[in-house]
KEKE-3310 file (N, C-alpha, C; in steps of 0.2 Angstrom, whole numbers, plus 5000, padded with zeros to 4 digits):
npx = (4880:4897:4910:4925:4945:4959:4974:4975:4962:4944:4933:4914:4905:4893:4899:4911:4915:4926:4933:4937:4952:4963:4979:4994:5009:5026:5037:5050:5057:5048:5039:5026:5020:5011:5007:4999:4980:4968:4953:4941:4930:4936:4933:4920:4907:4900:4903:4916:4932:4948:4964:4979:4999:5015:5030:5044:5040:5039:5027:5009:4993:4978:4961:4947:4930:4920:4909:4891:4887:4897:4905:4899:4898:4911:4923:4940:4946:4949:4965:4973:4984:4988:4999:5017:5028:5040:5047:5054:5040:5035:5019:5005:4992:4973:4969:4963:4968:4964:4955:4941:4934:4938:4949:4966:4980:4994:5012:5022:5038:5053:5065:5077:5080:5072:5059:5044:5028:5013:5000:4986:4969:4964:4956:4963:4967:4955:4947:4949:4953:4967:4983:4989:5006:5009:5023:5024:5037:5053:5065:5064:5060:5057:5054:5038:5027:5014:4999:4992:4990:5004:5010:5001:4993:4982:4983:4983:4997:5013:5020:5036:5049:5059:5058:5044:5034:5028:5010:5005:4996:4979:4977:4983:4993:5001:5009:5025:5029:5033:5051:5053:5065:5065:5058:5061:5063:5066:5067:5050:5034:5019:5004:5011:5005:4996:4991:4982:4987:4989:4980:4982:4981:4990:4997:5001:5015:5013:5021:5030:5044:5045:5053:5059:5065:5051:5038:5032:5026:5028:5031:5024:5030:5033:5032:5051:5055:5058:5049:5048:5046:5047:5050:5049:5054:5043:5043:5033:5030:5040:5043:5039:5043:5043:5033:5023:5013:4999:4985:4970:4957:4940:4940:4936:4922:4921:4923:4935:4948:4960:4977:4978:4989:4999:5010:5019:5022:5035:5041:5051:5054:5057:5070:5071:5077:5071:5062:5058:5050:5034:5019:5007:4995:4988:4979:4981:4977:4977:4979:4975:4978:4990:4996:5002:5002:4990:4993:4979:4975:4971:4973:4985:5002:5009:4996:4991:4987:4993:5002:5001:5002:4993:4980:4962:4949:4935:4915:4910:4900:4889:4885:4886:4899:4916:4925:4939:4949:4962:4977:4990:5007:5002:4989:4972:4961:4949:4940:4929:4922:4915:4912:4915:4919:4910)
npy = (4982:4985:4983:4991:4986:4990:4989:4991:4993:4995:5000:5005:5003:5014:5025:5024:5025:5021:5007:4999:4985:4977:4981:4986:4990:4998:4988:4992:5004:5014:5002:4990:4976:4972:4965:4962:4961:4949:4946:4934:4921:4912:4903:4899:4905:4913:4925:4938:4937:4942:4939:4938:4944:4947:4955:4951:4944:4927:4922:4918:4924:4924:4933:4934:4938:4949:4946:4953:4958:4962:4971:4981:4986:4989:4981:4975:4963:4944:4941:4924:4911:4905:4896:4895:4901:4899:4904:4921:4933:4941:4945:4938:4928:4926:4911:4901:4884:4871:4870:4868:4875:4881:4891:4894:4900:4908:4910:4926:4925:4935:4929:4925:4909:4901:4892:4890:4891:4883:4886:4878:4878:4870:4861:4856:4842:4847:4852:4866:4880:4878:4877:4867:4865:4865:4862:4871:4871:4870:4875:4886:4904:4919:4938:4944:4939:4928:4922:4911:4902:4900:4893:4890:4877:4875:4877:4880:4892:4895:4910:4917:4925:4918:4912:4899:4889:4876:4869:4854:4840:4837:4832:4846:4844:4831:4827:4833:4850:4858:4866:4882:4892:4904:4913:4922:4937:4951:4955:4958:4966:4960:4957:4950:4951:4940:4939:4941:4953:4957:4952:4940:4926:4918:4921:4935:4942:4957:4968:4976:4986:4982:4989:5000:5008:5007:5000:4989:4976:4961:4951:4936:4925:4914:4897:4889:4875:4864:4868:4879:4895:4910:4929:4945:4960:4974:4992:5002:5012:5022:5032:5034:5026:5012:5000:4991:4986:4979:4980:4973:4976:4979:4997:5006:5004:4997:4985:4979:4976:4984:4989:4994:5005:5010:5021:5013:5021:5025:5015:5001:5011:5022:5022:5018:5020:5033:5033:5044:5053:5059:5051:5041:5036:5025:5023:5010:5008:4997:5001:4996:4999:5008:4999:4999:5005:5017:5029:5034:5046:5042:5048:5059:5066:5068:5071:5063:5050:5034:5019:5003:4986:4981:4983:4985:4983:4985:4988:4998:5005:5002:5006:5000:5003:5001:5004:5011:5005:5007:5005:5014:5021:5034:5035:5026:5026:5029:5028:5034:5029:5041:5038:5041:5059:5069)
npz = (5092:5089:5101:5104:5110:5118:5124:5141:5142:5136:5125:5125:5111:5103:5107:5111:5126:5140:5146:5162:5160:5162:5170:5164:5167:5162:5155:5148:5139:5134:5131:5134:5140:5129:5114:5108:5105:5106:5103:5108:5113:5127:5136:5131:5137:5134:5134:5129:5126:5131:5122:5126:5127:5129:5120:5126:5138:5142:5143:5137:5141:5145:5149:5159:5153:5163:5162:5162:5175:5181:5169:5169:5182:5181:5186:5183:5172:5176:5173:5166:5164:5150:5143:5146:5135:5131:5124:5115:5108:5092:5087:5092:5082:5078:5070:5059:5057:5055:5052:5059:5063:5078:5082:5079:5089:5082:5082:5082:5078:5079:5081:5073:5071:5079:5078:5070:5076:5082:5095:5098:5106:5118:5131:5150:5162:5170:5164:5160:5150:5139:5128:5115:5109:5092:5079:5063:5055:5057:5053:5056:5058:5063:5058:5056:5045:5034:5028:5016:4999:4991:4980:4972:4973:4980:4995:5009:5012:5023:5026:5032:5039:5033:5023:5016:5021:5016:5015:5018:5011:5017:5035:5044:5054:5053:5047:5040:5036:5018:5018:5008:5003:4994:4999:5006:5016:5022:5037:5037:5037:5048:5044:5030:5015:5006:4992:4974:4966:4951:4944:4939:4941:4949:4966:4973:4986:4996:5006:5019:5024:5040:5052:5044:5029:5016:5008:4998:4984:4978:4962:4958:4945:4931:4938:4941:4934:4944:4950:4959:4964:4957:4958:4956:4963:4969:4970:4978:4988:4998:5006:5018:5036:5044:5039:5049:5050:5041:5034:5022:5012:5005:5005:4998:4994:4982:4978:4976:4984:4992:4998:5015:5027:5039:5048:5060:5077:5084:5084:5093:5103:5094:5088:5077:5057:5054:5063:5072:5062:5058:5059:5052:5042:5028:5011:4998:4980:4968:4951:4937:4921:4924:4929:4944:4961:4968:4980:4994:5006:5023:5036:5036:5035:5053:5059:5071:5067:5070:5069:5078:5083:5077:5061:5062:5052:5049:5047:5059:5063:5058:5044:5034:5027:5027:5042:5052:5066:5076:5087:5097:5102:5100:5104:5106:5092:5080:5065:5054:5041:5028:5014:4997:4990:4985)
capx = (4886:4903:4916:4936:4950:4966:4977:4970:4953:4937:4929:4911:4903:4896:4900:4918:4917:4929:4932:4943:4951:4970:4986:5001:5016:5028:5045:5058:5059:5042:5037:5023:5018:5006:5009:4990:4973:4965:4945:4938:4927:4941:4929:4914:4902:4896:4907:4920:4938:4955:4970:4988:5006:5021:5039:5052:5039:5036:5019:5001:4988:4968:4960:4942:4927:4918:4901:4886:4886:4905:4906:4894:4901:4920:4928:4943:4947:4953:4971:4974:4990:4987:5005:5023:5027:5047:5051:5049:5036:5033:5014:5000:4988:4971:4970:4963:4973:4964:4946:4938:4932:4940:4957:4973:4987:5001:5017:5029:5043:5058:5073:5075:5081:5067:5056:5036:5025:5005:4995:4979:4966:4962:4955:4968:4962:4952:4941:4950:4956:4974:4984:4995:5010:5009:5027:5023:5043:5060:5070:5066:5055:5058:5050:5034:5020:5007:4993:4989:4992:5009:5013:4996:4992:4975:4981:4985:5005:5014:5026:5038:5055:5067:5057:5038:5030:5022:5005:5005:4987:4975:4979:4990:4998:5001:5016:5030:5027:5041:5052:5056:5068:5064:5053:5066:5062:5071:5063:5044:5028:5015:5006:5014:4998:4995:4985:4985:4988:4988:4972:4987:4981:4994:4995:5009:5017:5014:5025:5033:5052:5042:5058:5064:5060:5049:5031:5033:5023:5031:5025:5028:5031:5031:5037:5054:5054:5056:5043:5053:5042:5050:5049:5050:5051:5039:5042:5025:5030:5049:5044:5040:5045:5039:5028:5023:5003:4995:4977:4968:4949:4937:4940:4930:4919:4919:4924:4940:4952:4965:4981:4977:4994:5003:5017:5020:5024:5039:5044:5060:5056:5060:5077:5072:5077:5065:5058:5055:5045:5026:5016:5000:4989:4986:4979:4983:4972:4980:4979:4976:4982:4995:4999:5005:4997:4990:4991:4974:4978:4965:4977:4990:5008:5007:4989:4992:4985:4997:4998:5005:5002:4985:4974:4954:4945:4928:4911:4911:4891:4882:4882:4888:4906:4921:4930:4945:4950:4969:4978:4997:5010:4997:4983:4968:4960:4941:4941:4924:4923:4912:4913:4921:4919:4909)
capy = (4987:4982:4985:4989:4984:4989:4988:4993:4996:4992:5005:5004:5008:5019:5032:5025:5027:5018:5005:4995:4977:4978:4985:4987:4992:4998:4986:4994:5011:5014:4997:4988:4969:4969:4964:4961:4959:4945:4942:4927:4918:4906:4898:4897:4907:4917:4932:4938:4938:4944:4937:4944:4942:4952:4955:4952:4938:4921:4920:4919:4924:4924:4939:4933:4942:4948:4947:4958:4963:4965:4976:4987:4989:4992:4975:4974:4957:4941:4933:4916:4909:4898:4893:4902:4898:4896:4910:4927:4934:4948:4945:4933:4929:4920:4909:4894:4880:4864:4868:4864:4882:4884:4896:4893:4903:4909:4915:4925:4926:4938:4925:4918:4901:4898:4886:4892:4886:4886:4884:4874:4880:4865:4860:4852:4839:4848:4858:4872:4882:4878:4877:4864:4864:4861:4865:4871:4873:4869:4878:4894:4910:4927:4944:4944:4932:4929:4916:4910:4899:4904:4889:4888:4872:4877:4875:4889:4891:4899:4914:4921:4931:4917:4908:4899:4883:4872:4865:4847:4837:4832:4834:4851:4842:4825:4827:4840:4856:4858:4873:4887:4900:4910:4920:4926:4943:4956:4962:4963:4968:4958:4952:4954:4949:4935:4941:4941:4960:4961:4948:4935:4919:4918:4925:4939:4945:4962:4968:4982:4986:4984:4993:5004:5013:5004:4997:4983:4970:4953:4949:4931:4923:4907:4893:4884:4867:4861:4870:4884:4900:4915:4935:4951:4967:4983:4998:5006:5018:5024:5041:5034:5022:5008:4998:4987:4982:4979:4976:4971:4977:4985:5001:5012:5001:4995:4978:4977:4978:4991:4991:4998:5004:5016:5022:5012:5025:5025:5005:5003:5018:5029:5022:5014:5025:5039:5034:5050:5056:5061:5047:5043:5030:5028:5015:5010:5006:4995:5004:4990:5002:5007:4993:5002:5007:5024:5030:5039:5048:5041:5053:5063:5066:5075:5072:5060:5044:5032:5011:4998:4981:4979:4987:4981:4985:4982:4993:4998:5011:5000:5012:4998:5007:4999:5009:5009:5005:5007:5008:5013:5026:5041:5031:5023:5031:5025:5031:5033:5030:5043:5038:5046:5065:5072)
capz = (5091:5089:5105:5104:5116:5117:5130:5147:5141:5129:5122:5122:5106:5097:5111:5114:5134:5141:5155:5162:5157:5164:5172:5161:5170:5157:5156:5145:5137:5128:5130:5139:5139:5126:5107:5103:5110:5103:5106:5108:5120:5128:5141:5131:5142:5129:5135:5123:5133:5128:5125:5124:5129:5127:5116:5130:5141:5135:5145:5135:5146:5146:5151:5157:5154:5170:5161:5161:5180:5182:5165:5173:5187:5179:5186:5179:5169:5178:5168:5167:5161:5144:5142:5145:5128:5134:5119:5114:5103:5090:5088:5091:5077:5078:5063:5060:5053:5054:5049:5065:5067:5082:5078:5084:5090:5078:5084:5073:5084:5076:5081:5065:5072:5081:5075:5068:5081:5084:5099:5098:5112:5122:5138:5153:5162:5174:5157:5160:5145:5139:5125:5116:5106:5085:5075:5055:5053:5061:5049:5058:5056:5061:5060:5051:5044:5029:5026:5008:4994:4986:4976:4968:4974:4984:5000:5012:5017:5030:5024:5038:5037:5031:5015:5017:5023:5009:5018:5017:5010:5025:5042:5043:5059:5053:5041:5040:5030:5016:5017:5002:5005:4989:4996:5009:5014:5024:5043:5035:5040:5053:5042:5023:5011:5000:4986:4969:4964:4944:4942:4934:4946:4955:4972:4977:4989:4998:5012:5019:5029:5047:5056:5041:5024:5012:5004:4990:4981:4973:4960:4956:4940:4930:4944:4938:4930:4948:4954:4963:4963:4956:4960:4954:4966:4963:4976:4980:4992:5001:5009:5026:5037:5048:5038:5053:5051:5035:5032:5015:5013:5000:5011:4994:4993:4972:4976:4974:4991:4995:5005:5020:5031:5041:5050:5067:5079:5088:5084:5095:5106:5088:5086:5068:5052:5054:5070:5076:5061:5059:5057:5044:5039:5019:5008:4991:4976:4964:4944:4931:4917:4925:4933:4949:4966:4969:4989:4995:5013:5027:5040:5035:5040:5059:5063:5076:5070:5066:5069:5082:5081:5072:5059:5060:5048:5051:5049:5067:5064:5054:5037:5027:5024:5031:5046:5054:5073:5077:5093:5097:5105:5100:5107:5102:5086:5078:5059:5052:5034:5025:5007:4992:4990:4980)
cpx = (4892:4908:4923:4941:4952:4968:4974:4964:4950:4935:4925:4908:4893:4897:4906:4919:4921:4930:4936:4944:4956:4973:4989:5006:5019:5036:5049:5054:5053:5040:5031:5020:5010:5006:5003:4985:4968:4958:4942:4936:4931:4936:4923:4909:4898:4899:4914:4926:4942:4961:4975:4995:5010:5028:5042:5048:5038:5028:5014:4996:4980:4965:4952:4935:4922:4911:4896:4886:4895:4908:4901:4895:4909:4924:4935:4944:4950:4959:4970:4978:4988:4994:5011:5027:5035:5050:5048:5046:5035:5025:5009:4994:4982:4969:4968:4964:4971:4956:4942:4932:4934:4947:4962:4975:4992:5004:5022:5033:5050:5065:5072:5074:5076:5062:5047:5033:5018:5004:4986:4976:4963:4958:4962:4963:4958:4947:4944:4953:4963:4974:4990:4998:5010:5015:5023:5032:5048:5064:5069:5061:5055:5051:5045:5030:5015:5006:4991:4991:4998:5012:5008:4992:4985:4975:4986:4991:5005:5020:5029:5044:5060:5064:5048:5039:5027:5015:5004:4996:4985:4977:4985:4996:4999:5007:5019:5030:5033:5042:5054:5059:5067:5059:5057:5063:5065:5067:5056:5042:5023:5011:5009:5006:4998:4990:4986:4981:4987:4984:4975:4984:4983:4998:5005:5009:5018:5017:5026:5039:5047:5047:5065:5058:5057:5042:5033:5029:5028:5025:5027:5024:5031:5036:5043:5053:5055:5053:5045:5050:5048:5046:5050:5048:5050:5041:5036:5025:5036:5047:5040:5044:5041:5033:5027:5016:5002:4986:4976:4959:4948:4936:4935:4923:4915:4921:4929:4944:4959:4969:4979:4986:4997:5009:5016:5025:5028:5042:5051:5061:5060:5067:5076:5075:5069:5059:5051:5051:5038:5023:5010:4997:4985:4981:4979:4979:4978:4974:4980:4981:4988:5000:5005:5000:4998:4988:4985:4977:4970:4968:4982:4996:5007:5001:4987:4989:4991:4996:5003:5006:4999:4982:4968:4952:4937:4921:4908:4900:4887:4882:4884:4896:4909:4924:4935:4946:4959:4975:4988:5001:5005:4992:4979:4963:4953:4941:4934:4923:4918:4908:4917:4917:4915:4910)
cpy = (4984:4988:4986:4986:4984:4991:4985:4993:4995:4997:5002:5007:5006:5023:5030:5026:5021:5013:5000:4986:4976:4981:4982:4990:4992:4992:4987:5002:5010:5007:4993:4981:4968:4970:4963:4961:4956:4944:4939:4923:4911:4902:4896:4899:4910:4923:4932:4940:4941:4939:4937:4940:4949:4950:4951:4944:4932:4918:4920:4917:4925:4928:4940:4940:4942:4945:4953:4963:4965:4970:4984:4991:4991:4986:4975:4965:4950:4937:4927:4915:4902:4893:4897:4894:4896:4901:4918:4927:4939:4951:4941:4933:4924:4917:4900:4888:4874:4863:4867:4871:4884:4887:4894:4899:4906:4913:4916:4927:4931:4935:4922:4909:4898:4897:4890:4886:4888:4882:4883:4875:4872:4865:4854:4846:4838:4852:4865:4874:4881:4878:4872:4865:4860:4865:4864:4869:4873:4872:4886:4897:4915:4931:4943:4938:4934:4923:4913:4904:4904:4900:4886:4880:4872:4874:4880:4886:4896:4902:4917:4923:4925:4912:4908:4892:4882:4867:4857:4846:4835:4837:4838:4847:4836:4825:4834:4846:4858:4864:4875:4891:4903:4916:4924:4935:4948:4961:4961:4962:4962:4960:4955:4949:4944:4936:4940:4948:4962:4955:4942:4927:4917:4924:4930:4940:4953:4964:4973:4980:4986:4987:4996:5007:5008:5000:4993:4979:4965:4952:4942:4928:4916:4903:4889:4879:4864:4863:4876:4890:4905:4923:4941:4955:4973:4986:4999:5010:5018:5030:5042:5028:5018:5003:4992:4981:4982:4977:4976:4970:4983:4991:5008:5009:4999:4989:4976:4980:4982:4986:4995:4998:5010:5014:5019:5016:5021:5017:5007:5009:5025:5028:5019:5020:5028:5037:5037:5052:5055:5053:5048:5036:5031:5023:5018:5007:5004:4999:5000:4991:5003:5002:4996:5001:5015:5025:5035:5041:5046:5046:5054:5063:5071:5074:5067:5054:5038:5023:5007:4992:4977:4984:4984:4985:4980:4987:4992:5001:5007:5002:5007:5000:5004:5004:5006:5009:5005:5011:5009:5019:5032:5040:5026:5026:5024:5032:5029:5034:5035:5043:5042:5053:5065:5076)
cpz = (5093:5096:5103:5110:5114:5124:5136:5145:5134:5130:5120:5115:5105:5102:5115:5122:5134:5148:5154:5159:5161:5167:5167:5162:5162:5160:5154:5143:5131:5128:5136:5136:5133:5117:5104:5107:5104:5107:5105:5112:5122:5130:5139:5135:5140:5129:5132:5129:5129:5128:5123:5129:5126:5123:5120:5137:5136:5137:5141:5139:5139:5147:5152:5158:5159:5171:5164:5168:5183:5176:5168:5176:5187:5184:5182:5178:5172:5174:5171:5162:5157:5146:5145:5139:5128:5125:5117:5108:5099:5091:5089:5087:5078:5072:5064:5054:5050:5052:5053:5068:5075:5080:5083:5083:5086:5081:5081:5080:5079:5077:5076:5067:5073:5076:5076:5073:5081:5089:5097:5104:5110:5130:5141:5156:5169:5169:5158:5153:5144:5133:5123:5109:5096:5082:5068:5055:5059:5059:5050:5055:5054:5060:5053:5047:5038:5029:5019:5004:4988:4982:4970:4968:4978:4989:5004:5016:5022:5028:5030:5033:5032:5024:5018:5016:5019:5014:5016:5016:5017:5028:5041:5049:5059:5050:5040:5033:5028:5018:5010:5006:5002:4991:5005:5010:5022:5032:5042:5038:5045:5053:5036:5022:5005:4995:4978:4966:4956:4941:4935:4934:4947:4959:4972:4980:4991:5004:5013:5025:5037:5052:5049:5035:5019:5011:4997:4989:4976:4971:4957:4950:4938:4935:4939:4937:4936:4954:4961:4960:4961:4957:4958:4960:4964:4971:4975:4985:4996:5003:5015:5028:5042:5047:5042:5050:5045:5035:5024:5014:5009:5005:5006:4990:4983:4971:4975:4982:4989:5000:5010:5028:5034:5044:5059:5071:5085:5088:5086:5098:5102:5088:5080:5063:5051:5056:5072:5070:5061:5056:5054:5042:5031:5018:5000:4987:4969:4954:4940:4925:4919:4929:4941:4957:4967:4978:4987:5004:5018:5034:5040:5041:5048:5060:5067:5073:5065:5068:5074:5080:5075:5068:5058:5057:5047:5051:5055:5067:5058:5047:5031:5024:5031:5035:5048:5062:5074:5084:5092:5102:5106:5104:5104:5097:5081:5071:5056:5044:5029:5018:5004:4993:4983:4975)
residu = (UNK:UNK:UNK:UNK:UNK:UNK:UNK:UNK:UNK:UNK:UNK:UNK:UNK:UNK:UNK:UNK:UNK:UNK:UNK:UNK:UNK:UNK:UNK:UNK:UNK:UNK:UNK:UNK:UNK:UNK:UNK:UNK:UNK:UNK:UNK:UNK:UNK:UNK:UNK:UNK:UNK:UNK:UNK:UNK:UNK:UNK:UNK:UNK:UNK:UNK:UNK:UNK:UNK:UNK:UNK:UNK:UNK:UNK:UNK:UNK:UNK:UNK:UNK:UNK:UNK:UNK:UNK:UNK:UNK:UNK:UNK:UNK:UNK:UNK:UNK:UNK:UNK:UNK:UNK:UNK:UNK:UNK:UNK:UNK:UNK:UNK:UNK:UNK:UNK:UNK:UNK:UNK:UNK:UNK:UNK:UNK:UNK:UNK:UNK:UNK:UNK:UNK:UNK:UNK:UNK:UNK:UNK:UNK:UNK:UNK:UNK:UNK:UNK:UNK:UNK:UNK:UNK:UNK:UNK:UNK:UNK:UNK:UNK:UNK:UNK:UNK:UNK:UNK:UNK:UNK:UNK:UNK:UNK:UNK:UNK:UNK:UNK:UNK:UNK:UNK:UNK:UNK:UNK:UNK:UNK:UNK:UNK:UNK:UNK:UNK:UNK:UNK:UNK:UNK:UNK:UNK:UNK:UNK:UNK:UNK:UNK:UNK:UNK:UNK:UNK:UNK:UNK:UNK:UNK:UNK:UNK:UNK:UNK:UNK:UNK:UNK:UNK:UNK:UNK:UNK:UNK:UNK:UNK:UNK:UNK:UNK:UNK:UNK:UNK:UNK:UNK:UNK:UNK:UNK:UNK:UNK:UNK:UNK:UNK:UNK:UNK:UNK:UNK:UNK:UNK:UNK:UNK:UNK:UNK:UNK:UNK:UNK:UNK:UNK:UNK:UNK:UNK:UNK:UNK:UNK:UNK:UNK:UNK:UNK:UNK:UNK:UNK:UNK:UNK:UNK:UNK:UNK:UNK:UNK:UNK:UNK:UNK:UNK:UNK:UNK:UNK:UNK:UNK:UNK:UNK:UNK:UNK:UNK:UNK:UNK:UNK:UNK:UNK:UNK:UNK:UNK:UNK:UNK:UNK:UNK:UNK:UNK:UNK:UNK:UNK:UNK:UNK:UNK:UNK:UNK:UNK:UNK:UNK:UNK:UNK:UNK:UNK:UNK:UNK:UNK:UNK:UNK:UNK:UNK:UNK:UNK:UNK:UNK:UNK:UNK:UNK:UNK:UNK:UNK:UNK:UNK:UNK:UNK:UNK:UNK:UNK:UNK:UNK:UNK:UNK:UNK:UNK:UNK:UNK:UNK:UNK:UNK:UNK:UNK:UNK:UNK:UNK:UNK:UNK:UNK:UNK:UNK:UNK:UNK:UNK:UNK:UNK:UNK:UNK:UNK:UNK:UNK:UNK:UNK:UNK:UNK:UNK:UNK:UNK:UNK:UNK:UNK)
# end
């Protein structure tokens, strides 16, 4: 049976009790030191660990698991300092880059200028866990991240706020990854999605405004005669705000994946454009015919559940149907997929 974390605390499951992992002191105005919780046996001990950082530090910590008689007994978690990454950070992602099956690092950082960076989990040179320094891009980042093939070339690039990384053949870390700016995009989401939405064979762009009003998919075009991708924008939804988190999973189970997104509550302490309103968690089912997306509502405007940093989507009960895990200002929230209605 599959466990959650967030923040402070892991919820066992299926019966969600809670127990501890950390302290988080808040340090700004609604804010507290943690932008993700990534799980993954750093140490190799067989015990699944955490590891986080925050917005406003440049630390990435470790977060070790106590194991079986220290979960028992409610231990909280010992840190251990990977890096201080010497910048700030919007989200950490684990992804991996170089085939090796162990994941690296991703950090989107929302300072444009700064430079796209990954950490490689390594050992120092006492075997402790550490982390070292790989740049994708020098030409700068910003808010927001996706993964995929967007040039058609069958080899996974790196889209952030201010264009996209063209993946070099071979070794991702051996030779400089070209920049594009055309896929330039305004603020988005963490991640946006590289998919191909209208079943053309080549991939688009899904995004949302992550600190305003807007849901979009790009849907790109014949690339020009120098190989310069091209863009069309669709709206697909304007009547919330804050599309932060995205996910991408057959969430009605017919084979075909959904957007899956909501409203991150309170981003900016609720000073964004409609902030303060009711948050909701949809997903969208793309319409061949109509060539559009239709929203289905998984929580409704007002009914407290809305989205932070992450969406998992994972079958949490075994039934074979995809569920939801999503933690944030409201809390931590476990969405049981029932199927369609009859």
């Amino acid at each position: 049976t599959l466990d959650i974390i967030a923040g402070t605390h892991w919820f066992r499951g299926p019966d969600d009790v809670p127990h501890p992992v950390r302290d988080l002191p808040q340090t700004m105005e609604e804010y507290y030191p943690n932008n993700a919780d990534l799980a993954y046996d750093v140490n190799g001990d067989g015990w699944v660990d955490v590891i986080s950082g925050g917005w406003q530090e440049s630390e990435l910590y470790w977060y070790e698991n106590p194991g079986k008689l220290g979960l028992e007994r409610g231990y909280k978690w010992t840190p251990h300092l990977l890096k201080d990454t010497r910048g700030q950070n919007e989200i950490f992602v684990l992804h991996d880059f170089d085939g090796d099956d162990v994941p690296e690092i991703f950090v989107s950082c929302w300072i444009k200028n700064d430079p796209v960076v990954v950490w490689k989990l390594t050992r120092d040179e006492n075997g402790n866990p550490t982390i070292e320094r790989r740049v994708i891009g020098e030409n700068g980042g910003g808010h927001g991240y996706g993964f995929g093939d967007i040039n058609g070339d069958g080899r996974e690039d790196v889209l952030c706020e201010v264009g996209f990384y063209e993946r070099p053949a071979g070794d991702p870390w051996a030779t400089p990854w070209k920049f594009h700016p055309e896929t330039a995009l305004p603020h988005p989401s963490c991640p946006c999605l590289i998919v191909d939405v209208d079943g053309d064979g080549r991939n688009d762009i899904v995004w949302g405004k992550a600190h305003d009003y807007g849901l979009y998919w790009w849907r790109q075009g014949e690339p020009k005669p120098d190989g310069t991708t091209t863009w069309t924008e669709h709206l697909i939804d304007r009547s919330w705000s804050q599309v932060h988190a995205i996910a991408w999973a057959d969430i009605d189970g017919d084979g075909a994946c959904e957007i899956i997104t909501g409203k991150r509550v309170r981003g900016h302490a609720g000073k964004d454009p409609g902030g303060k309103e009711p948050e909701c968690l949809f997903y969208y089912k793309w319409q061949p015919t109509e060539r559009s997306f239709r929203r289905y509502t998984i929580a409704d405007f007002g009914e407290g559940v809305g989205t932070g940093m992450q969406i998992n989507v994972v079958d949490l009960n075994g039934d074979g149907r995809l569920d939801i895990a999503v933690a944030g200002k409201t809390g931590t929230w476990v969405l049981i997929n029932r199927g369609q209605e009859n």
